[in-house]
N, C-alpha and C positions, 0 to 999 in steps of 0.2 A: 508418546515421544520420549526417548533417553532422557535422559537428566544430566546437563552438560554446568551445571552450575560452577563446579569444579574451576572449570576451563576458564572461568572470566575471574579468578581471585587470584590478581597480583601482589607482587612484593609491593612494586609501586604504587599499588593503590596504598596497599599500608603504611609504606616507609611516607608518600604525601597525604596522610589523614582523609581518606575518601572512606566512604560509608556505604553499603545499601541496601537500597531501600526499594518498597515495592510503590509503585503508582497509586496512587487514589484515584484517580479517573480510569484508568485503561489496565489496573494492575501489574503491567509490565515491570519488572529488575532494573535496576541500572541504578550508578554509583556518583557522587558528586560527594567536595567538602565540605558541605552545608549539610550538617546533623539536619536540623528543622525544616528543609527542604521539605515537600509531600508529594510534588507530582515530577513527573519526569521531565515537562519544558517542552515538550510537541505539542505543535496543533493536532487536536483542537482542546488537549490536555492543559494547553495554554497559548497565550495571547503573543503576536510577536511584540518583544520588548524593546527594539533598536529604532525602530521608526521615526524621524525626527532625532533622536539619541543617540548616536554612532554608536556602535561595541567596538570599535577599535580605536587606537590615539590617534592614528592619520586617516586621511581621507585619501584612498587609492584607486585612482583608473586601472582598468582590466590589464592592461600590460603591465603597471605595476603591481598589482596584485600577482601575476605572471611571476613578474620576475623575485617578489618576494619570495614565493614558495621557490622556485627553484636553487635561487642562491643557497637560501636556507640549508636545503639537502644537501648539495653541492659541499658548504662547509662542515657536512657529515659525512663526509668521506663519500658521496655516494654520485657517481656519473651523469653528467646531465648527458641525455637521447634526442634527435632530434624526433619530431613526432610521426607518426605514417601516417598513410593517407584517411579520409574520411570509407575508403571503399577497403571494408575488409576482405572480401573475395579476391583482395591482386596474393595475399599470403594464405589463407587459409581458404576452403572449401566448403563448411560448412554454415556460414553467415552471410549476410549481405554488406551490412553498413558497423562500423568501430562503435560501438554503446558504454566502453569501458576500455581506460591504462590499458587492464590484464589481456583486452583481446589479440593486442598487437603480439602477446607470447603464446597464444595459444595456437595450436596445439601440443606445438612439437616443442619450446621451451618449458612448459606447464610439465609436457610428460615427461620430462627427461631425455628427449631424443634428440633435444639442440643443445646447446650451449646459450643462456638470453647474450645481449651485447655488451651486456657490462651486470657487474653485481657485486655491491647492490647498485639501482641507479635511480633515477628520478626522471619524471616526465611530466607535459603540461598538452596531454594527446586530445584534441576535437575529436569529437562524440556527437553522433546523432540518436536520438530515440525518436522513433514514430508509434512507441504508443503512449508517450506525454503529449502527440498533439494535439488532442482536445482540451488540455488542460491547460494549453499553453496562452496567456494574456488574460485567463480567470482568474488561477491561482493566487498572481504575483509574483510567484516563486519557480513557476516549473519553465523550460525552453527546452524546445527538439533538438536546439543547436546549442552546444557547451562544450568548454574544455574541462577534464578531468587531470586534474596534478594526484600524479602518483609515484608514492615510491616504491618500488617493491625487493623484495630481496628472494632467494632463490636456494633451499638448505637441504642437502641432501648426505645421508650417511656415508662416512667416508671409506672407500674400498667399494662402495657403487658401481654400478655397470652402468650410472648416468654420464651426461656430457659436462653435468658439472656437484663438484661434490663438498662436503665441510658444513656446517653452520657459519653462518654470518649473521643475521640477527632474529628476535622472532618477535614475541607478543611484548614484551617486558618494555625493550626498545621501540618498539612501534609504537605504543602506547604514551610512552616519554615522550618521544618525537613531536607525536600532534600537542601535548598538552604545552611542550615550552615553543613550539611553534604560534598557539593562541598566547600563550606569554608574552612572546616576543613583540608582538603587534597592537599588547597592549587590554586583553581581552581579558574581564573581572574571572580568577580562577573560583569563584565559590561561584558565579552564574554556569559552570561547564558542568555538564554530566552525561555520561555514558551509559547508553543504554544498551543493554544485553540483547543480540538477536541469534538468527541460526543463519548463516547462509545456504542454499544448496544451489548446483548449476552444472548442466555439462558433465556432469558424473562426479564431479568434486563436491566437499561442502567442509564447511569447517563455522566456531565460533565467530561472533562479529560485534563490532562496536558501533551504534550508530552515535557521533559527537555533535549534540547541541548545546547553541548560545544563544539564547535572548528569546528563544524560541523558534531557530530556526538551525538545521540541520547543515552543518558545512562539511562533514565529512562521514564517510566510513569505513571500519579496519575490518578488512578480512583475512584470518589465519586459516587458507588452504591445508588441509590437514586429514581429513578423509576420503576415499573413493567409494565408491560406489561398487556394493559388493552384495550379489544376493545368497551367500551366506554369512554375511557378516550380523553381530551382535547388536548395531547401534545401529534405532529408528529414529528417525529424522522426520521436521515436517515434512517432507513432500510424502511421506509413507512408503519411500524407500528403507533398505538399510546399509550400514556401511562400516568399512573397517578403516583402522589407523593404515595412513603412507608411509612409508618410509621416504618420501619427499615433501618438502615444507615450504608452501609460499606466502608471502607475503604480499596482500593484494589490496591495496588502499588507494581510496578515490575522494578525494578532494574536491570541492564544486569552486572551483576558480571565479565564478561569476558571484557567486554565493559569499563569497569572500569579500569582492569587490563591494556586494549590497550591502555584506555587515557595516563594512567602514564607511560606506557616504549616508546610510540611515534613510534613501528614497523612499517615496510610497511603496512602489513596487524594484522588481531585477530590472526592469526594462530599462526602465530611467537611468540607471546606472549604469549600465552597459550599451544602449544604446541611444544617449541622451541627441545627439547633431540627427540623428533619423528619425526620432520621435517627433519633433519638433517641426522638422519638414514635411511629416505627415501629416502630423495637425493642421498644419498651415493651410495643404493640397487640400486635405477634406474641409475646411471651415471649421473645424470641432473649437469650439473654445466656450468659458464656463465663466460665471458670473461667482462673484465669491462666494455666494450661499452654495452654490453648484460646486465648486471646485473645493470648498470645506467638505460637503457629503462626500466624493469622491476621494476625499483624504482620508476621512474616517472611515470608508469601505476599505481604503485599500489594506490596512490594519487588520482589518476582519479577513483578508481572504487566503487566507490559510487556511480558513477552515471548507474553501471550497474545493472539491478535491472530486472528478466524475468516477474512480473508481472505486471511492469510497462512497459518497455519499448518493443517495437512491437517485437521484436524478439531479439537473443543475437548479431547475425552479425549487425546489427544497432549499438548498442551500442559499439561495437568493432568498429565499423566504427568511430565512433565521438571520441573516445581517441584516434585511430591510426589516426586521423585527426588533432590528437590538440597536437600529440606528430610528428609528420611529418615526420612519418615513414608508408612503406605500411602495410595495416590492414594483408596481410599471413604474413609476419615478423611478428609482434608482435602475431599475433594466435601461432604459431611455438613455440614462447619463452613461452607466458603466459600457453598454455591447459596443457603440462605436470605441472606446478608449482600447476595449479590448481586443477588437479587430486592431487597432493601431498597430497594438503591442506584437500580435500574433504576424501581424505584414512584417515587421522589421524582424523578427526572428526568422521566419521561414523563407525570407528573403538569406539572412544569413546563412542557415542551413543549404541554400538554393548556389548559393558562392561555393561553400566547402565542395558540396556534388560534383560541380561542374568545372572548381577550380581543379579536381583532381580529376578531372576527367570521365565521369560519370556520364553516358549520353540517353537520354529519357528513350524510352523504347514498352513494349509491352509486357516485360517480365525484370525480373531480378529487381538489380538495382536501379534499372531505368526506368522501370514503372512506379518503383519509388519514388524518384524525382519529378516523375510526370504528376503521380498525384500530389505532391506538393507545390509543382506550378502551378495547379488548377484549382488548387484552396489558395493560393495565395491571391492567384488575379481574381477570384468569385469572392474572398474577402474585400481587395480591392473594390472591385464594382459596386461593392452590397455598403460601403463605410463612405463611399465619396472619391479615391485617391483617383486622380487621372491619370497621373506622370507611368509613364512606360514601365513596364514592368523590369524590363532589360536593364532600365538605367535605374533603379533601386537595388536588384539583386549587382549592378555594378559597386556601389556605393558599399557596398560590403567586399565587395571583392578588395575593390582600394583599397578598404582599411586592412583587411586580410594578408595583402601584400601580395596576390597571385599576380602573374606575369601575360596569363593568358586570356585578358581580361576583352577582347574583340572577341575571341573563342566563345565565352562564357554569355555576353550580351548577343550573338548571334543564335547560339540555341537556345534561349528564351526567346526572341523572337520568334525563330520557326518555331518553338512547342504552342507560345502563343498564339499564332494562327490555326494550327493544327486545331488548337482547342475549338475556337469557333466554326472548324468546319466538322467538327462533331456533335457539337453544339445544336445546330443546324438537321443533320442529320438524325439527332437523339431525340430531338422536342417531338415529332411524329410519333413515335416509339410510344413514346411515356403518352401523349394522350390516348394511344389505342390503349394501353393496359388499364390506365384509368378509368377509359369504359369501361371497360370488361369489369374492371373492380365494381366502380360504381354500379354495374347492373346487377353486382350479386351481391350489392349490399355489404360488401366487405372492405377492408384498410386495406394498403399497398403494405405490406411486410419488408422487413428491415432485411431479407435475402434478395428480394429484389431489388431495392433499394441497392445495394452492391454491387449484382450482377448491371444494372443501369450506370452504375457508378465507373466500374470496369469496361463494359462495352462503349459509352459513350459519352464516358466523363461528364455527366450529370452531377452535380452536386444536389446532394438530398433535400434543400431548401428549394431548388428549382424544380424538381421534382413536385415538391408541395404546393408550388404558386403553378402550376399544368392541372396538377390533380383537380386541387381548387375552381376551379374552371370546371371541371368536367363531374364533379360533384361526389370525387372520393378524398376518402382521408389517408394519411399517409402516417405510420408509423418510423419517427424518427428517434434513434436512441442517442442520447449524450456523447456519448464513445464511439460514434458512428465511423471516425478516419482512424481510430484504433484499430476496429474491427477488419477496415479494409486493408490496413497495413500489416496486421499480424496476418489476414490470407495468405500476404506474398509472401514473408518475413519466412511463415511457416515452411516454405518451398526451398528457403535457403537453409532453414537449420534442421529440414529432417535426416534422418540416422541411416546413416552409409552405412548396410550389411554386407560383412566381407564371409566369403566362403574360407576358412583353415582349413586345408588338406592335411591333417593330423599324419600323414604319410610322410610326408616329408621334414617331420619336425626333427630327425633326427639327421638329415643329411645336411651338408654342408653346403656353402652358395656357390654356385658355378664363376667361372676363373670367365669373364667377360673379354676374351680375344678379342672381338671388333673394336675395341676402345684403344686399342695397342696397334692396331693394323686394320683401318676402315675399306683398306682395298685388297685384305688379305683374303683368298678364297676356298686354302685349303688348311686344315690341320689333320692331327689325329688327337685323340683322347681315349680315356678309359670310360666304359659303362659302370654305373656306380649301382643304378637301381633300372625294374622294370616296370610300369605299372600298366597292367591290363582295362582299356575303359572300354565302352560298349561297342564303337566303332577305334578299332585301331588298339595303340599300346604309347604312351610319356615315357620316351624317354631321358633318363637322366646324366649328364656324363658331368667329369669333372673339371672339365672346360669346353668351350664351344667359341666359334665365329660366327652361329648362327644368332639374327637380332633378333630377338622376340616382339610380337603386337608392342607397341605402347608409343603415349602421345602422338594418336592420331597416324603413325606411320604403318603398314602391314608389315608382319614377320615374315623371314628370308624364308626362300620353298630350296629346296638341292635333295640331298642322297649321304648316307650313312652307310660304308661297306667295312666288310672284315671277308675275311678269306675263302668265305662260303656264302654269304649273305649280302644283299646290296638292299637297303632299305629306304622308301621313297620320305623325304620331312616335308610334310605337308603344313603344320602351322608350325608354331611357337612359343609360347606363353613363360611369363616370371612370376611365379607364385613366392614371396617371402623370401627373396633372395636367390632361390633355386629356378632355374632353366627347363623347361620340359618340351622335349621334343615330339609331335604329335609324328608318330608313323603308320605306316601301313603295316608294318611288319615288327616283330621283337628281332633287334641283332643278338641278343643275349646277354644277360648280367653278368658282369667280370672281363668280357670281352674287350679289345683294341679297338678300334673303329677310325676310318679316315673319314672325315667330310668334306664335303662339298657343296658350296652352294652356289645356286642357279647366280651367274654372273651375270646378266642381262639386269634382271630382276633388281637385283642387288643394285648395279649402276644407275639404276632409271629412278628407284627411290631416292637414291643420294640425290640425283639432282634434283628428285622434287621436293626434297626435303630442305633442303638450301636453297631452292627459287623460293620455299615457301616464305623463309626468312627476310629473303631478297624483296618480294611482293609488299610484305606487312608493311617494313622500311619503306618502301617508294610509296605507298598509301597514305606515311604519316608523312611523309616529307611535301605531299600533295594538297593533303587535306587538314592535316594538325593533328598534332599532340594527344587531342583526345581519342583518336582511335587506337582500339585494342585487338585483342585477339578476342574472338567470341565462340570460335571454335575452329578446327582444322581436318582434314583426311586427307593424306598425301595417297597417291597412286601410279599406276607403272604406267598411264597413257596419259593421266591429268589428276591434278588434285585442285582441290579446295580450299576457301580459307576466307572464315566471317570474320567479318571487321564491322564496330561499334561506329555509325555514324547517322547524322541526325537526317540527312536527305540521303536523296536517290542520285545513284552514279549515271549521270551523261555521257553520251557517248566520247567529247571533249576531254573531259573527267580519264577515264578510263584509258585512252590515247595516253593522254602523260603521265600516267599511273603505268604505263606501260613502258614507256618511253624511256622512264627514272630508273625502275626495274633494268634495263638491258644496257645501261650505261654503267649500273654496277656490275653487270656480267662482265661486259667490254671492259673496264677500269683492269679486271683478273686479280683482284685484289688477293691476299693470304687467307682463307676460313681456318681462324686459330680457335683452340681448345685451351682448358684450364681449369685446375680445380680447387679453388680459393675459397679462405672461410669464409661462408652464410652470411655472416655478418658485416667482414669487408666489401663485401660484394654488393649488396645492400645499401652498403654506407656512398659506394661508388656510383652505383647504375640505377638505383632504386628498387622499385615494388615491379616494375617494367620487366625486370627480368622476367616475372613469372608468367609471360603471356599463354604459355602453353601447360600451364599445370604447377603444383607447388613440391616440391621436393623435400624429403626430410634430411635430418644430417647434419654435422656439425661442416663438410665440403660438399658443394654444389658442380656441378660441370655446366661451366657456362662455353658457348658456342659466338665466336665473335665474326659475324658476317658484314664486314663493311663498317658501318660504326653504328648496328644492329646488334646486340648485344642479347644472349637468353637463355637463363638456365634450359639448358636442352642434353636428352639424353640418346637423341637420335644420330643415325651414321650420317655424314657429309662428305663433298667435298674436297678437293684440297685448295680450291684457288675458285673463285669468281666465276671464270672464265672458262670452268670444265663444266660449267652449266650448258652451255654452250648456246641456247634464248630461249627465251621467256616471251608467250605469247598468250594473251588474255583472251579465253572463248568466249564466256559470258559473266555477266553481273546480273544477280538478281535480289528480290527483298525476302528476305528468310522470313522476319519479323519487322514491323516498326522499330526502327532503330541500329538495326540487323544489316549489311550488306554481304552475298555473298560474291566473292571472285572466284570462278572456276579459270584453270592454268594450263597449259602444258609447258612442259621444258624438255631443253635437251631432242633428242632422235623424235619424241612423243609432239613438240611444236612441230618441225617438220614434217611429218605427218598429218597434221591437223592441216596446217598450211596448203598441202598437196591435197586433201581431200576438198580443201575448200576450191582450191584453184579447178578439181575436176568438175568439181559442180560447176563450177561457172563458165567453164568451156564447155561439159553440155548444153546449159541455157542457151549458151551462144546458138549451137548447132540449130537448136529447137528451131530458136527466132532467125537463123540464118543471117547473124550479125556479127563485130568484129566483140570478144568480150570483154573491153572498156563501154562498148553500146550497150551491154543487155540494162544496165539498170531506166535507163531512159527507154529503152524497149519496152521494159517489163510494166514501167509507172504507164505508157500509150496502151499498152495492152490491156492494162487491168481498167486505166479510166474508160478505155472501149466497152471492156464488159459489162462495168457497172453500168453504165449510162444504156448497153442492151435489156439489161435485166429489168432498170425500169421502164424500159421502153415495154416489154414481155407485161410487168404488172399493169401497167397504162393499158394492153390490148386485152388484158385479162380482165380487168375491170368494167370496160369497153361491151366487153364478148356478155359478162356475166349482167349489165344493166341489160343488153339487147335480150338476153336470156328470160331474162325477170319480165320486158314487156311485152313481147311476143311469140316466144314459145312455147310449145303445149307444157300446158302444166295442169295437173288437178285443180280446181278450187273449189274449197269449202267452205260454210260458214261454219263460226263455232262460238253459239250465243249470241251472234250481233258483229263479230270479229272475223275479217274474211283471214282466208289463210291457204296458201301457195305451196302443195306438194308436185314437187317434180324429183325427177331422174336429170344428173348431168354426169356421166363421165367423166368427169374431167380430176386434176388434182385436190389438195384439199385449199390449195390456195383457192382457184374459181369456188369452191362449194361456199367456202367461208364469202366471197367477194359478190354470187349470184345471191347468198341470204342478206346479207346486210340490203343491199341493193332494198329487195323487197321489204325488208323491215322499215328502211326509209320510208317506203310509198305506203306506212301504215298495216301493215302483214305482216301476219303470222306467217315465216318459213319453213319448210320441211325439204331440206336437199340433201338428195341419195347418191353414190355413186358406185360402179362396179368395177369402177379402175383396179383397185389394189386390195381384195378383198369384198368389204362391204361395210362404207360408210358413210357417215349421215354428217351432219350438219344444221342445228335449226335454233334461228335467230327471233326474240319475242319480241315488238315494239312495246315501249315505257309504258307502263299501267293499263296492262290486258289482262294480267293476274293469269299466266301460263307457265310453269315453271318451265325452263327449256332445259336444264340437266333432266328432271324428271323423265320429259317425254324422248331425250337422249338415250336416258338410261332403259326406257322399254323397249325402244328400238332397235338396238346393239343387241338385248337378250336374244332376242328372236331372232337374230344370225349370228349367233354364239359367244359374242365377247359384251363389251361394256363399256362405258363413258358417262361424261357427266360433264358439270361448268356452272356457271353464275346463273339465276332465272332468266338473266336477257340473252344468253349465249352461250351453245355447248356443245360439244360435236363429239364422237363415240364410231364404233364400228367392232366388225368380228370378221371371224375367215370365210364365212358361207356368204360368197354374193349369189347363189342360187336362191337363196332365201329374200335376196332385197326387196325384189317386186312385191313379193308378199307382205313384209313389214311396211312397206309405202302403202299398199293397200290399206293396211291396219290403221293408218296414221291419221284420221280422219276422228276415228272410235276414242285413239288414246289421247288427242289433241281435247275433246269433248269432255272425258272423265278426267282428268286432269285441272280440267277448265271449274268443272262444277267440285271437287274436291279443296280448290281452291278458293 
C-alpha cells in the first residue's frame, strides 16, 4: 500500500503540541498531546474510561447533544440542512438505505454534476446500517439506527467545469473544528487522539481520522481526495489504485448518540438514548437484578467494547474473556447479560422500524422493503424470545412519537399487517424446515448457514427457530454470529451493484440535440439538419441538430413518424438519448449534411401525452386513497394502456380501486393547468421533497418538474396541457407484482373508451348467449355456473357409483400374488373412473390393475397399505410395453403410452410383473 504518512502531518498538530506515536497493542499511527501516551485509546487497545465518569462538563439528552453540534457549526459560518429521508433510493439509484451525512450528496454533488445546497453546511442526517445488527445491544456502543452530524464542505479548482468551485476549507480546519468542538463541551485535550486511517468507497478514497475519548470513538474525518483510477500511481488498501482529484470533500461523521453516551457516562448507548423505553421493557419482560446481579452487569458493561462479531472469532469467545476478567462462570453472565441485550436491541430496531416507515418505506420482498421486513421479524422473535408482550405497533409507535413523525396511524398499521403476515409464514415455514431436517439428519450432516438464509428469506424463519425444529428431528444447525449481516448485505448487494453504461465513443464529438418538444409538446412538425449517419446492423441512427422527436425514457415509448428531404422519405421507428445526443433509428439513411422535415405519428404522440399525465393523475388519487406511503415502484406508459406499481402493504379491493378511480377522473374533470418549470435541484427539494423523484433521479444543477394537480414530479416526459385533455381515466386491473408491490393497469383518453366498448361487447354477447337483458347476465352467469357445478358432482357421485358396481361385479381377472388377491381389468372409461374403479378395490383389500383404451393406453393401479407392491414400479412396466411411461407413490400410480393395441397384452402380463415385483420386494 502507498505511504500516505505525509497526508496526516498538520500545522495544527504542530502549532497545538500533538505528537506521534505508534500503538503498542495494534501498532496503528495516530497523534495525541500526551508525549507518554503508548496506546491509541480503542477497544480493545483500551478499556472505556467514561463510564460512571462523564468525559464531558454537562450532562446532555440526544436533542441536546443535536443541537450542540449543530449550533456549533452554524457559528462557523456553515448552513444548517434539514436531514433526508432514511430511504436513500428516493435521490440516488445505487443504495437502498442513508449509512452516512455524505450519502445525501452523492452522487451527483460528490461528482461535480450538482451544486450540494449549501457550503459549507452541517447536518444531523438518521442513518441506518444493517450490518451493525448483530452487534447491536452486545457491544454497548453499536445501533442500526443513529444520527450522523456532519459537516462537510465541497473544494473544487477554480475555472472548473464543476457546479461549484473555489476552496472553502480542507484538513487543517477540519481538524480544528472537532478538536475545539470536544473543547467546547468540556472534553480532557491530552485524553483526545487521532488515529491515522485510509478511507476507500464508491470509487473515492482519501486519508482519515478516526477521533477518540476515554476510549471510545465519537467521530470520523474524511479528506475525499482520490479516485479511482486503473492507471493511477497510488495503491490503496482495497488493492485498488488511484490518482489525485481535482475535487476536494470534506466528509465527517459524528456519532450524535456517542456524544450523548460520552456526557451522561451510562453503562451502555442504550441507556442514554433510549432510557423511558428501556424501562418499560424491563418492566413488560420482568427482567430485574439483585444488586450482586445488577453490579456484574455494570462491570460487563465496561468490558464490552471489546465484544465486536466482526472482529472477534465468534460471540462465545468474547463472552469467554469478560466472564474471565470478571471471575464469574461465562452461563452466569450469558443468563444475565442475552435478555438485557435483546432489551437493548428491541428499543433500537424498533427505532430504526419508526425512521422506515416514518418515511415511507413499505416492507415487501425486495429493496428496501425487505429490509424492513427483516427487521420486523427480528424485532418481534426478539420480543417473543425476552418476555415483551406489548404490541409491537405500539413500541415502534413510541419512537415514532419521540421522532416527531405525523404519520404515526400509517406506521402502527403496517406493523401490524407485517406482523400477522409474519405468523402466516411462520406457519407455513415450520413444515419446510422439518422436512430438510430430515433429510439432514439422515445424512448425518448440519443445516448450513446458506440455507439457513434461503429459510430465512422464503419464510422468515429466524435461525434460532430453526434450531429448536431441527432439534426435534435430530439435526444440528449451523448458526454464524453475523447471521442478519449476512442476510442484509444479500439485499443491500442488489442495491449497490455497478450500473454499466455502454459510451458510444461516436458521438463524443458531436453536440446535444436542441430538444423541440419541450418548447412545443403538441408541435408535429419541424425541419432540421443531418449532422451524422451511423450505420447499425438492422437500420442506420440518425443524428440531427434538433428534433420534436421524444426519445424511450422514464418508462414512456419514443415518438414513431417519417424524416423526408426531396428525394428520400425515411420511416423513425425508435428513438434513443445517448449523453445528450438524440438518435434516430431508420429504416433508411436520408444522408449526412442533408435538410430534413419531420413528422411524427400524431395519434401516437397524443395517446402518450395522455397516458403520461393519467399516469401522474393515478399515483396522486392512490396517495390521496391510501396514504402517503405509497410510491412509485415502477411505470410503462402505452398507446392503448399503461401501468403503474405503487408500494403498498395490502391488496387493492375492488371498493379500493372504485375510488381510486373515482379521485383520478375528478382531477381530470377539475381541467386543471399541467404546468412545467425548471427550478434549482435544491429549491425544489427544499419545497416538495425527495417525492419528486418517483419516476427516476435526474442529474443537474435544473430539474424540470411536471405540476399535475398538486402532484408535483421531476419528470422529463411530454404532457398535456390541462387535466381535462385526458379526457378519462378508467382502471382495468390491479394486480400483486411482489409482496408489497401493487400493480394498476390504466387506460385514458380514446384508449378508456375503447376498453369501455369492448367490455360492454362482451357483455351483450353473454346476454345473447343466456338470452337475457345484460343488467341479468351476472345473476345468470352465478345460476349457470352453480347448475354446473352441482352437475359435475353429480357426474363424480355416478362415477364413483359406476366404478364400486365395476369393482363388485364385473368381469375382471383375478389373481393371487403370495397370499394378496389382486383385480386386473379393462374399463374404458376416463382417467377419472380408472383412478375411482382402483381405489374402490383397494378399499376391499386388492391389489388393482385398471386398463383403459379410451385415449391411447392407460393404466391405473392402486396397492392396499402393507402388501409391499410398489405400484409406480408395476406402472412403470406397464406403460413400457405400450410405448410411453409413468410412475407415482408405492400406493398409487398411473402411466400410459400411444399403443392401445398393445393394452390387452400388458393386462395379460400383469399378473407375471405384479408377482416379481412382489418377491423383489
Amino acid at each position: 500500500m502507498s505511504d500516505l504518512s505525509e497526508e496526516y502531518r498538520l500545522d495544527y498538530f504542530a502549532d497545538e503540541g500533538f505528537v506521534r506515536v505508534e500503538c503498542s497493542e495494534c501498532g496503528t499511527p495516530f497523534w495525541t498531546r500526551d508525549g507518554d501516551r503508548e496506546t491509541c485509546g480503542e477497544p480493545p487497545c483500551a478499556e472505556y474510561g467514561f463510564i460512571d465518569d462523564p468525559g464531558f462538563d454537562e450532562t446532555m439528552s440526544l436533542e441536546e447533544t443535536r443541537e450542540a453540534f449543530l449550533s456549533f457549526f452554524e457559528e462557523r459560518d456553515h448552513e444548517r440542512i434539514d436531514p433526508y429521508p432514511v430511504a436513500a433510493n428516493r435521490w440516488r439509484d445505487d443504495v437502498y438505505l442513508t449509512q452516512a451525512s455524505i450519502y445525501d450528496f452523492q452522487p451527483h454533488v460528490t461528482s461535480g454534476a450538482s451544486p450540494p445546497p449549501a457550503n459549507p453546511l452541517v447536518v444531523s442526517q438518521p442513518c441506518i446500517r444493517m450490518n451493525d445488527i448483530d452487534n447491536v445491544g452486545k457491544t454497548g456502543r453499536h445501533t442500526m439506527a443513529f444520527e450522523m452530524g456532519g459537516h462537510h464542505a465541497f473544494n473544487a479548482a477554480e475555472g472548473s467545469d464543476y457546479a461549484y468551485e473555489g476552496e472553502i476549507y480542507w484538513k487543517e480546519d477540519a481538524v480544528r473544528y472537532c478538536d475545539e468542538l470536544l473543547e467546547a463541551v468540556g472534553a480532557d485535550p491530552e485524553d483526545v487522539t487521532f488515529i491515522e486511517d485510509v478511507w476507500v468507497g464508491g470509487g473515492n478514497a482519501g486519508p482519515a481520522f478516526e477521533v477518540i475519548y476515554e476510549g471510545l470513538e465519537l467521530a470520523t474525518l474524511v479528506f475525499m481526495q482520490f479516485e479511482q483510477d486503473p492507471d493511477g500511481e497510488m495503491e490503496l488498501k482495497d488493492g485498488n489504485t488511484y490518482t489525485e482529484m481535482d475535487r476536494r470533500v470534506i466528509d465527517t461523521g459524528y456519532g450524535i448518540e456517542r456524544w450523548t453516551w460520552m456526557s451522561q457516562g451510562t453503562p451502555t448507548v442504550y441507556e442514554a438514548i433510549y432510557p423511558e423505553m428501556i424501562d418499560v421493557l424491563r418492566e413488560n419482560a420482568g427482567l430485574d437484578y439483585d444488586d450482586r446481579e445488577a453490579e456484574l452487569v455494570h462491570r460487563a458493561s465496561k468490558l464490552a467494547g471489546h465484544m465486536d462479531i466482526d472482529e472477534a472469532e465468534d460471540m462465545e469467545s468474547a463472552r469467554d474473556n469478560i466472564a474471565e476478567h470478571l471471575d464469574v462462570p461465562t452461563a452466569e453472565l450469558a443468563d444475565l447479560m442475552e435478555p438485557l441485550e435483546d432489551i437493548y436491541a428491541i428499543a433500537d430496531h424498533c427505532r430504526a422500524l419508526a425512521y422506515m416507515f416514518g418515511d415511507g418505506i413499505v416492507p415487501s420482498s425486495a429493496g428496501t422493503g425487505y429490509l424492513a421486513r427483516m427487521v420486523v421479524r427480528r424485532t418481534k422473535r426478539l420480543c417473543d424470545t425476552v418476555g415483551v408482550d406489548a404490541p409491537l405497533d405500539e413500541l415502534v409507535d413510541m419512537q415514532a412519537d419521540r421522532l416527531g413523525y405525523e404519520n404515526r396511524d400509517a406506521i402502527r398499521d403496517i406493523v401490524r399487517t407485517e406482523v400477522e403476515k409474519y405468523r402466516e409464514t411462520l406457519d407455513r415455514g415450520g413444515r419446510r424446515v422439518r422436512q430438510i431436517a430430515t433429510e439432514h439428519a439422515e445424512r448425518g450432516e448440519a443445516i448450513p448457514t446458506a440455507t439457513l438464509v434461503e429459510l430465512y428469506d422464503s419464510h422468515g424463519l429466524q435461525p434460532d427457530m430453526v434450531e429448536e425444529i431441527a432439534d426435534e428431528m435430530g439435526a444440528d444447525v449451523e448458526i454464524p454470529d453475523d447471521f442478519y449481516a449476512i442476510v442484509a448485505s444479500r439485499h443491500d448487494a442488489e442495491g449497490e451493484a455497478e450500473r454499466e453504461t455502454d459510451e458510444d465513443e461516436r458521438l463524443a464529438d458531436l453536440p446535444e440535440t436542441e430538444r423541440l418538444y419541450y418548447e412545443d409538446q403538441y408541435g408535429t412538425e419541424f425541419e432540421a439538419i443531418v449532422l451524422d449517419v451511423f450505420e447499425r446492423e438492422e437500420g442506420y441512427d440518425v443524428v440531427l441538430d434538433q428534433t420534436m422527436f421524444y426519445p424511450e425514457g422514464g418508462g414512456q415509448p419514443a415518438d414513431h413518424g417519417m424524416l423526408s428531404t426531396d428525394d428520400v422519405t425515411v420511416q423513425v421507428e425508435d428513438v434513443q438519448r445517448e449523453d445528450g445526443v438524440i438518435l434516430h433509428r431508420c429504416d433508411e439513411s436520408p444522408g449526412k449534411g442533408e435538410f430534413v422535415r419531420g413528422q411524427i405519428d400524431v395519434d401516437r404522440r397524443r395517446r402518450l401525452m395522455r397516458h403520461h399525465t393519467a399516469t401522474h393523475v393515478v399515483i396522486h388519487a392512490a396517495r390521496q386513497v391510501l396514504g402517503d406511503h405509497v410510491r412509485q415502484a415502477g411505470a410503462q406508459k402505452g398507446t392503448d394502456s399503461s401501468r403503474i406499481d405503487i408500494t403498498h402493504y395490502e391488496r387493492l379491493d375492488p371498493d379500493t380501486v372504485r375510488e381510486i378511480e373515482r379521485v383520478a377522473n375528478d382531477i381530470v374533470m377539475e381541467n386543471t393547468s399541467v404546468r412545467r418549470e425548471w427550478p434549482h435541484r435544491h429549491e425544489a427539494e427544499a419545497e416538495f421533497g425527495f417525492d419528486l423523484y418517483q419516476g427516476g433521479i435526474p442529474p443537474g444543477t435544473n430539474i424540470r418538474l411536471v405540476h399535475v394537480a398538486e402532484d408535483v414530479q421531476a419528470c422529463a416526459g411530454t404532457h398535456v396541457g390541462r387535466t381535462g385533455d385526458i379526457g378519462a381515466v378508467k382502471i382495468l386491473n390491479t394486480e400483486r407484482v411482489q409482496d408489497g408491490v401493487e400493480r394498476i393497469t390504466f387506460a385514458a383518453g380514446d384508449a378508456a373508451i375503447e376498453h369501455v366498448q369492448e367490455t360492454e361487447d362482451a357483455l351483450r354477447a353473454a346476454a345473447t348467449t343466456f338470452d337475457v337483458d345484460p343488467a341479468d347476465v351476472p345473476e345468470t352467469a352465478e345460476r349457470f355456473f352453480t347448475e354446473w357445478k352441482e352437475r359435475g358432482k353429480r357426474i363424480e357421485a355416478l362415477k364413483e357409483e359406476l366404478a364400486e358396481a365395476r369393482a363388485a361385479g364385473s368381469e375382471a381377472e383375478e389373481v393371487d400374488v403370495d397370499g394378496v388377491p389382486a383385480t386386473i381389468q379393462r374399463v374404458d372409461g376416463d382417467m377419472d373412473e380408472l383412478r375411482a374403479t382402483a381405489n374402490a378395490l383397494a378399499d376391499e383389500g386388492a391389489i388393482a390393475v385398471i386398463g383403459s383404451g379410451r385415449d391411447g393406453a392407460q393404466f391405473v393401479v392402486a396397492v392396499p397399505d402393507g402388501v409391499g407392491v410398489d405400484a409406480g414400479e408395476v406402472v412403470g412396466e406397464l406403460a413400457a410395453r405400450v410405448g410411453g411411461g409413468g410412475g407415482g407413490p408405492p400406493d398409487f400410480a398411473q402411466g400410459g403410452g400411444p399403443d392401445a393395441d398393445a393394452l390387452d397384452d400388458a393386462l395379460d402380463d400383469a399378473p407375471e410383473i405384479l408377482r416379481r415385483v412382489k418377491t423383489d420386494a
